[in-house]
LOLUMPA-610058 format. One record per atom (N, C-alpha, C): residue in one letter; atom name; x, y, z. Coordinates in steps of 0.2 Angstrom, whole numbers, plus 5000, padded with zeros to 4 digits. Atoms other than C-alpha are relative to their C-alpha. Last residue first. Layout:
N
REC / A / CA / X / Y / Z .
...
END
This chain:
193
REC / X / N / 4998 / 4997 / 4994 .
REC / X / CA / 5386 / 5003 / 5032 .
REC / X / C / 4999 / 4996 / 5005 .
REC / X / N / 5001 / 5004 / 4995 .
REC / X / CA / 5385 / 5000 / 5014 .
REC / X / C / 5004 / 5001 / 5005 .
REC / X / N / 4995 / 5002 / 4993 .
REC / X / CA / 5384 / 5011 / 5000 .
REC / X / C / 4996 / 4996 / 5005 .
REC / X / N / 5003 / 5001 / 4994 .
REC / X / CA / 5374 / 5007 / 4985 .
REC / X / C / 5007 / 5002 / 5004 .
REC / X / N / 4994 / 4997 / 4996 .
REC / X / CA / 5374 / 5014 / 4966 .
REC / X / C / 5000 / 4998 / 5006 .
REC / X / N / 4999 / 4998 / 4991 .
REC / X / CA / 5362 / 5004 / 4956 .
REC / X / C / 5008 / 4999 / 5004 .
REC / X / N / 4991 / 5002 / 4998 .
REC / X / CA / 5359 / 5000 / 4936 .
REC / X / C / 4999 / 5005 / 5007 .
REC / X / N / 4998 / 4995 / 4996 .
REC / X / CA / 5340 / 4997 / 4932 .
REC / X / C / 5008 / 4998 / 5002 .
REC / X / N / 4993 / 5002 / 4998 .
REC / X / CA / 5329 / 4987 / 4922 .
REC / X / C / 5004 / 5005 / 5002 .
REC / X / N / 4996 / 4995 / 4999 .
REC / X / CA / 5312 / 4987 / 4925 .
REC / X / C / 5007 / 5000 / 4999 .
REC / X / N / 4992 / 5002 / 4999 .
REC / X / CA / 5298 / 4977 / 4917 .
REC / X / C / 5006 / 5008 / 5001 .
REC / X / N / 4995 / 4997 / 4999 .
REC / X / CA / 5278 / 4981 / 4919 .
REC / X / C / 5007 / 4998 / 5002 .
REC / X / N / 4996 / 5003 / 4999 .
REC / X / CA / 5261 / 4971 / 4916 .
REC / X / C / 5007 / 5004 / 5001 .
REC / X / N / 4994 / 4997 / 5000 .
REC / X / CA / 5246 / 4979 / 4919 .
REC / X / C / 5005 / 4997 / 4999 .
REC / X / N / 4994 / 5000 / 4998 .
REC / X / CA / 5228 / 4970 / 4917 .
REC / X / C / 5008 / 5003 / 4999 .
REC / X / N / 4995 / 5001 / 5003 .
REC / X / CA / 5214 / 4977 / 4915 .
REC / X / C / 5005 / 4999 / 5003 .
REC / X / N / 5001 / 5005 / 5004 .
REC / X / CA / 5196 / 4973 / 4922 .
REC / X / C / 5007 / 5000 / 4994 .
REC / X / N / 5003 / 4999 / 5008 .
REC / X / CA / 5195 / 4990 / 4929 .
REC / X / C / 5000 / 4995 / 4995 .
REC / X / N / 5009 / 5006 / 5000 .
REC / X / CA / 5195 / 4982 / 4949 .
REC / X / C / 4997 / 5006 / 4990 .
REC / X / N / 5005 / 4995 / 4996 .
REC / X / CA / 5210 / 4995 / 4953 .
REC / X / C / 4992 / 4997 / 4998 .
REC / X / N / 4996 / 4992 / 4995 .
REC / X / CA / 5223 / 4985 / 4940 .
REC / X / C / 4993 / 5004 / 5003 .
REC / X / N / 5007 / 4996 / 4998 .
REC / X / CA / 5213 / 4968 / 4937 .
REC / X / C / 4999 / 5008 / 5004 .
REC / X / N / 5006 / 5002 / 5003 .
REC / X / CA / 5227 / 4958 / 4938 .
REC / X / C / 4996 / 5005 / 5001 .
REC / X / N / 5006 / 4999 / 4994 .
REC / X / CA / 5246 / 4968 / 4942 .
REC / X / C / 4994 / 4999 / 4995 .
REC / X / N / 5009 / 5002 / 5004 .
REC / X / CA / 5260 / 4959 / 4937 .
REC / X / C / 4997 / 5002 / 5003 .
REC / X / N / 5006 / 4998 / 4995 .
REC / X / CA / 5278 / 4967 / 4939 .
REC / X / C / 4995 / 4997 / 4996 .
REC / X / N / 5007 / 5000 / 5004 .
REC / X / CA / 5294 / 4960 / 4932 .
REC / X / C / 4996 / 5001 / 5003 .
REC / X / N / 5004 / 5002 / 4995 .
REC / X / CA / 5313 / 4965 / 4940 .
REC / X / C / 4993 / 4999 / 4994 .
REC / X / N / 5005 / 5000 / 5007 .
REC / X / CA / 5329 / 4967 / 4930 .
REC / X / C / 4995 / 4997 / 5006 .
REC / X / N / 5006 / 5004 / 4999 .
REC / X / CA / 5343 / 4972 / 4941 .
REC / X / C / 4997 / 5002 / 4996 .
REC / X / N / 5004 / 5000 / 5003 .
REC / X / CA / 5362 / 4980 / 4941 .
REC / X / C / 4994 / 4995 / 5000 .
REC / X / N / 5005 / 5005 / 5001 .
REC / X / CA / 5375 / 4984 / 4952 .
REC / X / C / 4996 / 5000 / 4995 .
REC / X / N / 5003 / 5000 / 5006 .
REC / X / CA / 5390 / 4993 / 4959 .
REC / X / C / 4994 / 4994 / 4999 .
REC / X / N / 5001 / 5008 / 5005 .
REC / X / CA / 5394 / 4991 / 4978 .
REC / X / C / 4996 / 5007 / 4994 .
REC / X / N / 5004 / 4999 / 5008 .
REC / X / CA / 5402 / 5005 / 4988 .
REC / X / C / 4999 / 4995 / 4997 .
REC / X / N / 5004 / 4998 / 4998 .
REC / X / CA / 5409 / 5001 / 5008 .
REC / X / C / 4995 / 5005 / 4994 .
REC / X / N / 5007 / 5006 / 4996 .
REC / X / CA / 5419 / 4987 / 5006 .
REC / X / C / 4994 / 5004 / 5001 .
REC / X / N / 4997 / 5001 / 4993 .
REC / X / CA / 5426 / 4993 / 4991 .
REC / X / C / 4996 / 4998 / 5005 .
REC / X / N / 4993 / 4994 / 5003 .
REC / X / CA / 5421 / 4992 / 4972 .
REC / X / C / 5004 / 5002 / 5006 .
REC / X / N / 4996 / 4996 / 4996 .
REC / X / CA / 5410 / 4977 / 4979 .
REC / X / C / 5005 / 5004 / 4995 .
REC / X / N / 4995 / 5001 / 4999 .
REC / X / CA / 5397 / 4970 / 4965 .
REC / X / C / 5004 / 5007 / 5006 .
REC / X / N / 4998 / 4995 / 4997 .
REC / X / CA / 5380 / 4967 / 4965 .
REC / X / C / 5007 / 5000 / 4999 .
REC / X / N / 4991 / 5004 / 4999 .
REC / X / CA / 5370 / 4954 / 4952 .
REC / X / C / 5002 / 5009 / 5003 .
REC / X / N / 4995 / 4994 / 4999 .
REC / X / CA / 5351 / 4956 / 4952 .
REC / X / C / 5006 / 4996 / 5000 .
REC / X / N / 4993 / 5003 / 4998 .
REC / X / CA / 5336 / 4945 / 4947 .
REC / X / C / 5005 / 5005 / 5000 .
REC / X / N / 4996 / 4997 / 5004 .
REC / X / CA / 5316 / 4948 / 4946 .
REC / X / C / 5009 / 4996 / 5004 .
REC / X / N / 4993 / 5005 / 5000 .
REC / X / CA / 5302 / 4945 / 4955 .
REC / X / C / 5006 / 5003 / 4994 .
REC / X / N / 4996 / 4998 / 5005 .
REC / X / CA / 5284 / 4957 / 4957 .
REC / X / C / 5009 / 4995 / 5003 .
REC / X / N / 4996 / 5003 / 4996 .
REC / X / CA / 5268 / 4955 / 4963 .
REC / X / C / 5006 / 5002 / 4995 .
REC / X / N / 4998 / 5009 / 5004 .
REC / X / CA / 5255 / 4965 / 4963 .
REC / X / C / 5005 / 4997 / 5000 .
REC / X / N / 4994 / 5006 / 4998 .
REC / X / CA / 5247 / 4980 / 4972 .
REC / X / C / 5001 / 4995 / 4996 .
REC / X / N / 5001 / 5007 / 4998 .
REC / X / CA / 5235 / 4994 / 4964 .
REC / X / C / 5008 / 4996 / 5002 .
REC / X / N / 4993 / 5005 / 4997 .
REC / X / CA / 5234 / 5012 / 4962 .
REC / X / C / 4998 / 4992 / 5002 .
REC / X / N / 4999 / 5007 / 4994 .
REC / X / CA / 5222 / 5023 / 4956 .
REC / X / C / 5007 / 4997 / 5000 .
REC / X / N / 5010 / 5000 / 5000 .
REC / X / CA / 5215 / 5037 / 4941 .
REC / X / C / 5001 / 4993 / 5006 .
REC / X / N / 5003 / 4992 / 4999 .
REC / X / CA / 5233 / 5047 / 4939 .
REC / X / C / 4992 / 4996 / 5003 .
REC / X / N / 5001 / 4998 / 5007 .
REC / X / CA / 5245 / 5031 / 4942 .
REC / X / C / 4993 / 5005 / 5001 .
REC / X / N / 5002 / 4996 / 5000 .
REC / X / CA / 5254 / 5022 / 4956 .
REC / X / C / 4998 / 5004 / 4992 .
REC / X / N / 4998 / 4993 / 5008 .
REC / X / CA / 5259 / 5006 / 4955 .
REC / X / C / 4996 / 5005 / 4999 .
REC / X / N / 5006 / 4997 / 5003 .
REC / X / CA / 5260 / 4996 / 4970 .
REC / X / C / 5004 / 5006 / 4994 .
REC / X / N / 4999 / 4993 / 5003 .
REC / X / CA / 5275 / 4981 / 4971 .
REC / X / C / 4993 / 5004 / 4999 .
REC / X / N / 5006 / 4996 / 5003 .
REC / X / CA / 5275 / 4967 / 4981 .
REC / X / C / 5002 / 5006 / 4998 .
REC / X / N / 5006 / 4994 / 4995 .
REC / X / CA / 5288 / 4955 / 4983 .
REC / X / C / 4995 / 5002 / 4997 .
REC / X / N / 5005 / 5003 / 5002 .
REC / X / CA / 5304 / 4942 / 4974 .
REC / X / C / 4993 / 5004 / 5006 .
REC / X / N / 5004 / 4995 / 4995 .
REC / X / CA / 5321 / 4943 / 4973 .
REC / X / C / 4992 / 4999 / 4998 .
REC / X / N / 5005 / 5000 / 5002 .
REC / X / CA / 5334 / 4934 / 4965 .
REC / X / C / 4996 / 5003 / 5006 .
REC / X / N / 5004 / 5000 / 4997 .
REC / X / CA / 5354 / 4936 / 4969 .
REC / X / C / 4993 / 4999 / 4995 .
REC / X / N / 5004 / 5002 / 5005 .
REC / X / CA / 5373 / 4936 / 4963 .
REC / X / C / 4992 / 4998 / 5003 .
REC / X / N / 5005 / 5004 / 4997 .
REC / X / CA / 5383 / 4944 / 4976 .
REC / X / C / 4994 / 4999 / 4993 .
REC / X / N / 5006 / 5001 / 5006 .
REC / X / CA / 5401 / 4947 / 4967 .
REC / X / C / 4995 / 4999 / 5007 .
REC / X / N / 4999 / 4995 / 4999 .
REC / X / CA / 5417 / 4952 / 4981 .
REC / X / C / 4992 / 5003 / 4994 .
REC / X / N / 4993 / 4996 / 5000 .
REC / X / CA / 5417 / 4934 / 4985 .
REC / X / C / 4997 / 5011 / 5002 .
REC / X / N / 4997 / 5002 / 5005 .
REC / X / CA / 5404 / 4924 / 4976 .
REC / X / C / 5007 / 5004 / 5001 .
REC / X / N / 4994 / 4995 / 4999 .
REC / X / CA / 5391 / 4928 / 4990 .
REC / X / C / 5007 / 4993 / 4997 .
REC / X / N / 4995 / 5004 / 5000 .
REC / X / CA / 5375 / 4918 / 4983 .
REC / X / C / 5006 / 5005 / 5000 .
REC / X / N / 4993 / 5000 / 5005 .
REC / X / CA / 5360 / 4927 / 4984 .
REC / X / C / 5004 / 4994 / 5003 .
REC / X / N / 4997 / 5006 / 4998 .
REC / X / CA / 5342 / 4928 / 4992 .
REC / X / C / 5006 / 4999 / 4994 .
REC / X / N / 4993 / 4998 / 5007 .
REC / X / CA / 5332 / 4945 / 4990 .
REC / X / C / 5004 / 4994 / 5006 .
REC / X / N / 4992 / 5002 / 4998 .
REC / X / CA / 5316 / 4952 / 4999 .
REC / X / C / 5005 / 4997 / 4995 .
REC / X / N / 4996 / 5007 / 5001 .
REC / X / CA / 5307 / 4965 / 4992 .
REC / X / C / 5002 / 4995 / 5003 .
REC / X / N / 4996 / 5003 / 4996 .
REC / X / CA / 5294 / 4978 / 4996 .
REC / X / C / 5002 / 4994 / 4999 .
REC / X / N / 5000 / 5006 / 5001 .
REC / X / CA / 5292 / 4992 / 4979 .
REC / X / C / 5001 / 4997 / 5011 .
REC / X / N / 4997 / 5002 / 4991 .
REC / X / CA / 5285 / 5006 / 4978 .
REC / X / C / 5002 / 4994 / 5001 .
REC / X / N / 4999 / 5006 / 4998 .
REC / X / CA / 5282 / 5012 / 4959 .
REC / X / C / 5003 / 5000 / 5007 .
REC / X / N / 4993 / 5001 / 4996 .
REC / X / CA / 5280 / 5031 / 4952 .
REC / X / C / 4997 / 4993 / 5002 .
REC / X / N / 4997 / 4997 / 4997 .
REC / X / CA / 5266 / 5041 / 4941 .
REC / X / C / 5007 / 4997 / 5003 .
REC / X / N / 4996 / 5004 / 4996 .
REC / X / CA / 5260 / 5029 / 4927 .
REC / X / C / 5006 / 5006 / 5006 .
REC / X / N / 4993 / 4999 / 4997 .
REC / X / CA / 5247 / 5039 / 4919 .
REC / X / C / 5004 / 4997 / 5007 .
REC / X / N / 4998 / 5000 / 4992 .
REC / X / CA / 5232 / 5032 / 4912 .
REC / X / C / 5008 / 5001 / 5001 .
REC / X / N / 5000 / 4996 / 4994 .
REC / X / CA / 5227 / 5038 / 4896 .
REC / X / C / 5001 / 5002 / 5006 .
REC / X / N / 5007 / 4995 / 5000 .
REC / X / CA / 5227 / 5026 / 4886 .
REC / X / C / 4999 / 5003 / 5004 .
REC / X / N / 5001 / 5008 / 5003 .
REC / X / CA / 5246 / 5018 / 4893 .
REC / X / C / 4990 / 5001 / 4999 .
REC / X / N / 5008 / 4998 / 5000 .
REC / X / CA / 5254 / 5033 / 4897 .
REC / X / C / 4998 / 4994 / 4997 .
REC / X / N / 5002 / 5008 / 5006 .
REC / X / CA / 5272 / 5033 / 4905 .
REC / X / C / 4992 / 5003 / 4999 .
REC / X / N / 5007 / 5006 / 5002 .
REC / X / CA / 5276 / 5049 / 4910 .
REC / X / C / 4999 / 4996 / 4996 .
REC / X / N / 5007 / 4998 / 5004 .
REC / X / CA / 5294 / 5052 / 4916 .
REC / X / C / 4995 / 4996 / 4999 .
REC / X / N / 4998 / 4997 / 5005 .
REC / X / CA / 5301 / 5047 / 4931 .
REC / X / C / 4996 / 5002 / 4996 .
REC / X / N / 5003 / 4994 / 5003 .
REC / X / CA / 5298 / 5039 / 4948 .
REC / X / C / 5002 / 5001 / 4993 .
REC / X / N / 4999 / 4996 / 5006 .
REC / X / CA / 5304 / 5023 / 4958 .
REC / X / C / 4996 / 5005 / 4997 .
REC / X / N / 5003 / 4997 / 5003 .
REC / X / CA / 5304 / 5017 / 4975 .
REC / X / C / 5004 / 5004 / 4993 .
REC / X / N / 4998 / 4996 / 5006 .
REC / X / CA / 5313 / 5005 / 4984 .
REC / X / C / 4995 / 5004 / 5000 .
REC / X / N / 5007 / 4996 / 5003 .
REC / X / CA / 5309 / 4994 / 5001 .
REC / X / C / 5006 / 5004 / 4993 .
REC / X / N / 4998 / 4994 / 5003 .
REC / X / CA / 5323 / 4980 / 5004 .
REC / X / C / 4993 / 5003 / 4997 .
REC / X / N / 5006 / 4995 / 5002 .
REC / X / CA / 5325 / 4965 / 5013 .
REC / X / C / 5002 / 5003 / 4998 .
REC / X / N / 5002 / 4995 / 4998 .
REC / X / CA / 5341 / 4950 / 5015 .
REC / X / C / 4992 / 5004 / 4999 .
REC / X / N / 5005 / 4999 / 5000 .
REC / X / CA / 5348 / 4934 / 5014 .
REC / X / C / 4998 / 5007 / 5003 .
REC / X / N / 5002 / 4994 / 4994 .
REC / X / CA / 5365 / 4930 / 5010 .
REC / X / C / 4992 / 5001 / 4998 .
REC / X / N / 5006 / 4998 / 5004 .
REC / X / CA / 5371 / 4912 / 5005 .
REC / X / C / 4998 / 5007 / 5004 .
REC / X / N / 4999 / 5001 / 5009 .
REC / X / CA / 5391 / 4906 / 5005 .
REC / X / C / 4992 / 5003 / 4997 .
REC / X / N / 4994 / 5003 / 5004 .
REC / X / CA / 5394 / 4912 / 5021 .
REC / X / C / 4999 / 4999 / 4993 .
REC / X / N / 4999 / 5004 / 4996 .
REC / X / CA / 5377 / 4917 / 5032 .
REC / X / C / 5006 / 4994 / 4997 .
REC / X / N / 4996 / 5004 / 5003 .
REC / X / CA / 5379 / 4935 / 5025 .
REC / X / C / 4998 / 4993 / 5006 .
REC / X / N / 4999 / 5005 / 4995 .
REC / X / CA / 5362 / 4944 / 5032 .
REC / X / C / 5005 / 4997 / 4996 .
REC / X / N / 4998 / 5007 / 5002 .
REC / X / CA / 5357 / 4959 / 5022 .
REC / X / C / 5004 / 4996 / 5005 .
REC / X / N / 4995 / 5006 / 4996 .
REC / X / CA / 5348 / 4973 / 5026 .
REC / X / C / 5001 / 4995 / 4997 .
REC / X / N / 5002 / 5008 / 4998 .
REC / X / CA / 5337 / 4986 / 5015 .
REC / X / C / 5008 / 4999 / 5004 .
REC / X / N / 4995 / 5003 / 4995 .
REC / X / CA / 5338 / 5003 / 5006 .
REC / X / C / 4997 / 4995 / 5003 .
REC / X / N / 5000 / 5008 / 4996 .
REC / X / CA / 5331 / 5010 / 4990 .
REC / X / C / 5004 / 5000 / 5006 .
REC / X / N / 4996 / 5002 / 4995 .
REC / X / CA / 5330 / 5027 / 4980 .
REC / X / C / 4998 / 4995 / 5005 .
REC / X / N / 5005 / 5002 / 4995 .
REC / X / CA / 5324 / 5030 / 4961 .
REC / X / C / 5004 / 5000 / 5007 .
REC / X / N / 4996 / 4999 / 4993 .
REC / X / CA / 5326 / 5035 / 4946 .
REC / X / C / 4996 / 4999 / 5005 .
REC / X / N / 5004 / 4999 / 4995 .
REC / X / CA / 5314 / 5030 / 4929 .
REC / X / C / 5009 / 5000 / 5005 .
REC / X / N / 4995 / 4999 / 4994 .
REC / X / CA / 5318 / 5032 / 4910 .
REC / X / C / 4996 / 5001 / 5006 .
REC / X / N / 4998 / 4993 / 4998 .
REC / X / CA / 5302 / 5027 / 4899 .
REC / X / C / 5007 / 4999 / 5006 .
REC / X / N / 4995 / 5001 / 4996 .
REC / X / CA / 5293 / 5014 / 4891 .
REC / X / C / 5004 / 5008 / 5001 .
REC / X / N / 4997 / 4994 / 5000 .
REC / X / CA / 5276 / 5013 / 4882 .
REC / X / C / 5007 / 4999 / 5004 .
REC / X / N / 4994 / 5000 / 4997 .
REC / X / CA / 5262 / 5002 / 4880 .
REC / X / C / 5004 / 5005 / 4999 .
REC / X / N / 4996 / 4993 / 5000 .
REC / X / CA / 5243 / 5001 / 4875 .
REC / X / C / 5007 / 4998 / 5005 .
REC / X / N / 4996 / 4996 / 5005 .
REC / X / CA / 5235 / 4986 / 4868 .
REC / X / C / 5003 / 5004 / 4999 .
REC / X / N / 5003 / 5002 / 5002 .
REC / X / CA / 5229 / 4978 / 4886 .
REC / X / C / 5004 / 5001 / 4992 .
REC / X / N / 5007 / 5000 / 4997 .
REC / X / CA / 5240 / 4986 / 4897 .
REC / X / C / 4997 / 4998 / 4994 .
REC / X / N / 5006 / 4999 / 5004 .
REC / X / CA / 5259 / 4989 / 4895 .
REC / X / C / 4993 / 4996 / 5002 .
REC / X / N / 5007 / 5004 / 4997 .
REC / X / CA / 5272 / 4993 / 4904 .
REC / X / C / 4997 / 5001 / 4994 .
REC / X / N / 5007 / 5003 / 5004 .
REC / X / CA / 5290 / 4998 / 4902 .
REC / X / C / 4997 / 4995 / 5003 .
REC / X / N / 5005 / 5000 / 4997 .
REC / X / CA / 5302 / 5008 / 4915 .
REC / X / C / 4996 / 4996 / 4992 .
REC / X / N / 5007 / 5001 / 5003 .
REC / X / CA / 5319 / 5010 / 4911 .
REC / X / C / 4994 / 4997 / 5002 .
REC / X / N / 5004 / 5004 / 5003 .
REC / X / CA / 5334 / 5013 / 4924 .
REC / X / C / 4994 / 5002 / 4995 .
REC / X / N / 5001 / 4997 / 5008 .
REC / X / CA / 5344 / 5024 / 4935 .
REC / X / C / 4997 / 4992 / 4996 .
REC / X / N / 5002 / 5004 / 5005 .
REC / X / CA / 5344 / 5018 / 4955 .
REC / X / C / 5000 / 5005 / 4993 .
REC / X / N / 5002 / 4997 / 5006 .
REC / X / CA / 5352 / 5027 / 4970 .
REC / X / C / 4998 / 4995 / 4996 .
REC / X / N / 4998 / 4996 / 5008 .
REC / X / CA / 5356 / 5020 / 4985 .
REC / X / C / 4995 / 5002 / 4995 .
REC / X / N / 5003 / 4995 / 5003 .
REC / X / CA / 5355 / 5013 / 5003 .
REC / X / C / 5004 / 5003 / 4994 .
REC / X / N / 4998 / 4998 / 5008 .
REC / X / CA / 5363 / 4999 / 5012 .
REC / X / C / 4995 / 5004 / 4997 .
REC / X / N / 5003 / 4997 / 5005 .
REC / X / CA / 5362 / 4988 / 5029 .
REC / X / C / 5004 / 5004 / 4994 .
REC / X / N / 5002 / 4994 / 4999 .
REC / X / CA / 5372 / 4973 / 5035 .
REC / X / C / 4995 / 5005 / 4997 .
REC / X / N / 5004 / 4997 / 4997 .
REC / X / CA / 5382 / 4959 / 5032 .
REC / X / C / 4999 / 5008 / 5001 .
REC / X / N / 5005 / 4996 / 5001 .
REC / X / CA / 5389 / 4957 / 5015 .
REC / X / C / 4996 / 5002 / 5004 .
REC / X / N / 5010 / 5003 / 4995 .
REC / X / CA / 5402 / 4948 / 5022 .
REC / X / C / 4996 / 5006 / 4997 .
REC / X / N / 5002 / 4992 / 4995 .
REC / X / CA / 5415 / 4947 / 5009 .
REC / X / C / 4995 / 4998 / 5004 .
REC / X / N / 5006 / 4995 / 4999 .
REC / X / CA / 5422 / 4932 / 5002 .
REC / X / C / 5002 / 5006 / 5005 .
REC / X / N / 5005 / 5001 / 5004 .
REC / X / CA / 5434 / 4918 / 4998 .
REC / X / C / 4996 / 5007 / 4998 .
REC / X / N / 5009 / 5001 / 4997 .
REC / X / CA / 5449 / 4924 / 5008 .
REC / X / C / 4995 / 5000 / 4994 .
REC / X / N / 5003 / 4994 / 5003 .
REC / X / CA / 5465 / 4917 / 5001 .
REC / X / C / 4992 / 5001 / 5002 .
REC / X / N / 5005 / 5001 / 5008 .
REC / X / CA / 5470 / 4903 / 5012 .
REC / X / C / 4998 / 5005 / 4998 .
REC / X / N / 5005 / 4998 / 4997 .
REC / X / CA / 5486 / 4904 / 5023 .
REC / X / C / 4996 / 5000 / 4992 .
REC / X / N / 5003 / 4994 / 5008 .
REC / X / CA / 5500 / 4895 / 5012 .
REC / X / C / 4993 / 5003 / 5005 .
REC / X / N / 5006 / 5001 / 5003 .
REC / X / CA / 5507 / 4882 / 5027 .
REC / X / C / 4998 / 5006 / 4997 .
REC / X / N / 5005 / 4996 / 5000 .
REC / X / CA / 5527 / 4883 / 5028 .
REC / X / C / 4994 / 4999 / 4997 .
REC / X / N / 5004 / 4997 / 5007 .
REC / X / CA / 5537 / 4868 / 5027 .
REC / X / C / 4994 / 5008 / 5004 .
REC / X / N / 5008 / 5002 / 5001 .
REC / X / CA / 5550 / 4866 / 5040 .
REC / X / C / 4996 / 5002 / 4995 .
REC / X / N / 5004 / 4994 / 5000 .
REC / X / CA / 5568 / 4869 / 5035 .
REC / X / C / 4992 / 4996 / 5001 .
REC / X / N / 5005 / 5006 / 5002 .
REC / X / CA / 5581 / 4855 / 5039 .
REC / X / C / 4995 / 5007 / 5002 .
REC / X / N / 5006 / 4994 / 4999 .
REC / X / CA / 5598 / 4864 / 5036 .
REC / X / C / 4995 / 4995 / 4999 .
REC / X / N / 5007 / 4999 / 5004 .
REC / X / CA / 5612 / 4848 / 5036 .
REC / X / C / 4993 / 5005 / 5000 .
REC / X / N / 5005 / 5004 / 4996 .
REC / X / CA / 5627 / 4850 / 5048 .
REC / X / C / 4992 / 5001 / 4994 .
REC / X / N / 5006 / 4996 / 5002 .
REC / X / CA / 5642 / 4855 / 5035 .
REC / X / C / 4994 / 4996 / 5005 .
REC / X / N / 5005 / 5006 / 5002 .
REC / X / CA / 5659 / 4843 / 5041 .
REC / X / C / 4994 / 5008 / 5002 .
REC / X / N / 5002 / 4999 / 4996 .
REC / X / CA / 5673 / 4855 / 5037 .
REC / X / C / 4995 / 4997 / 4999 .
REC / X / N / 5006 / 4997 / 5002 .
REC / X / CA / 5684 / 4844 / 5023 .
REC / X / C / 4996 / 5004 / 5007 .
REC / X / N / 5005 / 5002 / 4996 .
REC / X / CA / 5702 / 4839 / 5026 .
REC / X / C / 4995 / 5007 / 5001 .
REC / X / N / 5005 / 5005 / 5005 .
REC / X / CA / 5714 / 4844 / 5013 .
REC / X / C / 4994 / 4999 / 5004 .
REC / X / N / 4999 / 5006 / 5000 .
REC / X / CA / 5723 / 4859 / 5023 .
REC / X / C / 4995 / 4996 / 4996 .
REC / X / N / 5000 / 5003 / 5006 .
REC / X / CA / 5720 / 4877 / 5016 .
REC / X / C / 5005 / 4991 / 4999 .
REC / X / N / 5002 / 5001 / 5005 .
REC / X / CA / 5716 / 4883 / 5030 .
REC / X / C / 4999 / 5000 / 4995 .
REC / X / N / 5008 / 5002 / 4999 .
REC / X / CA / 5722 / 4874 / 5043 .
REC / X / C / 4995 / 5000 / 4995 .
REC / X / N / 4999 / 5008 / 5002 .
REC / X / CA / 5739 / 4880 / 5037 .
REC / X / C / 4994 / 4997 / 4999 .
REC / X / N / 4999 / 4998 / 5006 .
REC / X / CA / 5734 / 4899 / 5039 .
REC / X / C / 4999 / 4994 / 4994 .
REC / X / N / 5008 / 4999 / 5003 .
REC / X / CA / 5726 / 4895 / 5056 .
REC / X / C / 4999 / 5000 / 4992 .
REC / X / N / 5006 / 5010 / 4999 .
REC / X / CA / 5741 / 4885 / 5062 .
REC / X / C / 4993 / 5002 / 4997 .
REC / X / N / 4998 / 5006 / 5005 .
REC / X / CA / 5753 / 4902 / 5054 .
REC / X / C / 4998 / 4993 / 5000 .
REC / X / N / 5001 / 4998 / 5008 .
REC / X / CA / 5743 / 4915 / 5062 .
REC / X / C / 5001 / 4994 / 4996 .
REC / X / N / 5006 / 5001 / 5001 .
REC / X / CA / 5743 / 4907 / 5080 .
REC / X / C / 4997 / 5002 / 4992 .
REC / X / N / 5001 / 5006 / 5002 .
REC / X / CA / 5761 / 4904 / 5076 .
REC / X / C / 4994 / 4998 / 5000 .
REC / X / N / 4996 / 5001 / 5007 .
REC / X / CA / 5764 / 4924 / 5074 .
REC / X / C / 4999 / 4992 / 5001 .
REC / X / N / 5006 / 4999 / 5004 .
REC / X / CA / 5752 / 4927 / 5090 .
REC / X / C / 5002 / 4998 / 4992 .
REC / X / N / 5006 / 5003 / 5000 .
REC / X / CA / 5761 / 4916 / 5102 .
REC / X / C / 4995 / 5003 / 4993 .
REC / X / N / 4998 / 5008 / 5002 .
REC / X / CA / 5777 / 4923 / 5098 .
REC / X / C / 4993 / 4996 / 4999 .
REC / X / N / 4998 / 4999 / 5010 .
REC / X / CA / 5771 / 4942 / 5098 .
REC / X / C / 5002 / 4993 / 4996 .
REC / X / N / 5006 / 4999 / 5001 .
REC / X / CA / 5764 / 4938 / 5117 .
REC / X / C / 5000 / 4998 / 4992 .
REC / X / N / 5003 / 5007 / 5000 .
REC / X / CA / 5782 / 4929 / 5120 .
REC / X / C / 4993 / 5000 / 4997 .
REC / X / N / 4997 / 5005 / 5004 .
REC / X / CA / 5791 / 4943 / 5115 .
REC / X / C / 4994 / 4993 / 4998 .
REC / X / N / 5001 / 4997 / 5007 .
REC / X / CA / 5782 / 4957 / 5123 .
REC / X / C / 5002 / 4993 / 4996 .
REC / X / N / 5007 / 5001 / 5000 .
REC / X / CA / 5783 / 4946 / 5140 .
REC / X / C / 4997 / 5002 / 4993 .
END
């Protein structure tokens, strides 16, 4: 039985050996690979939500003949509405700093209420805006209008950088038959939540 086992195995060696390097070819079945679809890079962020931050910025106004400009901070918050490519939101602010003096009258601090329409460009929100602002000052206060444009950027989901340029008009500041005019421009810290 030893014999036969050892027999069968020494010709099983020797047909495999032949085999393999006889002329005839192994027929290869052709590999048929599906395509893979590329998922899409995401476009966007959602900038739904709220957000509060810090502002640093300059502050010039001026009033008939007399102007001046000065550093102002300040703190904001507001909501935003991503509806895909357009985001709509609100936002109160306030600003303060040094004294501006425009003859005599000093410019205490600025209240702003905005709203704000962009373009969601991804991890950019490029926008304009457009409210009331009152402007406070040592002899009154008055309301007026005020517009301007911003650009926000995502440093992650939940910190944006940014910056805005806003213009104020106020006629006939506090019924003194002068009119105000005041430009801000400001760099802003936000988180969002």
């Amino acid at each position: 039985m030893k014999r036969f086992l050892l027999s069968t195995a020494v010709l099983a060696t020797a047909g495999s050996a032949g085999y393999a390097g006889s002329a005839d070819t192994a027929v290869v079945e052709p590999m048929v690979v599906e395509p893979v679809a590329a998922a899409p890079a995401p476009m966007g962020s959602d900038w739904t939500g709220g957000y509060g931050g810090l502002s640093f910025g300059n502050l010039s106004a001026d009033a008939d003949d007399f102007d001046d400009n000065e550093s102002v901070y300040g703190v904001y918050g507001g909501y935003d509405y991503d509806f895909g490519q357009f985001v709509v939101g609100g936002e109160l602010d306030y600003q303060t700093g040094d004294s501006i003096e425009l003859g005599g009258i000093e410019v205490d601090d600025i209240l702003r209420a905005k709203v704000r329409g962009g373009y969601d460009l991804g991890r950019t929100l490029v926008y304009g805006t457009l409210g009331a602002a009152q402007l406070n000052t040592n002899v009154g206060d008055d309301t007026g209008i005020v517009g301007g444009l911003g650009v926000e950027y995502k440093v992650t989901e939940r910190f944006t950088l940014g910056g805005e340029y806003l213009a104020h008009k106020f006629d006939d500041f506090d019924d003194t038959g002068v009119d105000v005019n005041a430009d801000t421009v400001s760099l802003r810290g936000s988180f969002r939540f």
